[in-house]
C-alpha positions in Angstrom: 27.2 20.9 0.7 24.6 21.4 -2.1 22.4 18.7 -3.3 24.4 18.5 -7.2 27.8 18.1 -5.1 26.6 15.9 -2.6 24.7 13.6 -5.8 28.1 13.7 -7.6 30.2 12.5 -4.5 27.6 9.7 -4.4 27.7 9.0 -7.7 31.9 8.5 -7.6 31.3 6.2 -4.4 29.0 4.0 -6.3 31.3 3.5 -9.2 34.1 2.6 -6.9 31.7 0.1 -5.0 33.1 -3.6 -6.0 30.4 -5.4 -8.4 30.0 -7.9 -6.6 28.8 -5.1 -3.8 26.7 -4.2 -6.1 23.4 -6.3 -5.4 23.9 -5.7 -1.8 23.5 -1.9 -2.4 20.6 -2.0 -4.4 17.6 -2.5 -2.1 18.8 0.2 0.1 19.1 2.5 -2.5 15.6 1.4 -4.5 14.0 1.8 -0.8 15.4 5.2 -0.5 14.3 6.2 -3.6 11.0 5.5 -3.4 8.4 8.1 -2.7 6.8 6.4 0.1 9.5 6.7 2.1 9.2 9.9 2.5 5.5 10.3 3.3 5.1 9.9 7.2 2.6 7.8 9.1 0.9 9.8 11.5 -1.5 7.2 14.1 -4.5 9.0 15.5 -3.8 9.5 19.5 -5.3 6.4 21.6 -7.9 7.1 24.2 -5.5 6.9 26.6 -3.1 9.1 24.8 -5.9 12.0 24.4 -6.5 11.9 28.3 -2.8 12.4 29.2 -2.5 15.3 26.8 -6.1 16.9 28.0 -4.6 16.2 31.5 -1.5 17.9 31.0 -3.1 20.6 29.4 -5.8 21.6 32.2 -2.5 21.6 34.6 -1.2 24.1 32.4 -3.6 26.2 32.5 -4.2 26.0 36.3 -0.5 27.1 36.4 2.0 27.5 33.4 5.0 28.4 35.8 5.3 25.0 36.8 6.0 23.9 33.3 9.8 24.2 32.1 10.0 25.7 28.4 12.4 23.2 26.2 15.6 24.7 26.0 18.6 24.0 23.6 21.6 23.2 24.6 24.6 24.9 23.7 26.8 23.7 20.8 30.4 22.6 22.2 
């Protein structure tokens, strides 16, 4: 679905919404609309966090073979 038909279905389900629905909608819809929302938070890595991943990553190298790639599953 493009993003003009999919605006338009939303459109026809807001002016079907009861009014007095109405102010319940609102705040979801102003918080999705604003541009914060969509800016991500990214945290530095704790201490404790960098020495896991340094860990994992000298057993790595020692020996990849023992790590198992990620592997998708297939659609049913």
């Amino acid at each position: 679905m493009t993003a003009i038909a999919l605006r338009k279905e939303l459109h026809t389900i807001i002016d079907v919404i009861p009014e007095r629905s109405l102010p319940a909608v609102k705040p979801l819809l102003t918080y999705l609309a604003a541009d914060d929302y969509w800016k991500p938070v990214t945290e530095p890595a704790s201490k404790k966090e960098i020495a896991m991943i340094e860990k994992r990553m000298k057993e790595y190298e020692k020996n990849p073979s023992c790590f198992v790639p990620h592997k998708r599953r297939a659609k049913t």
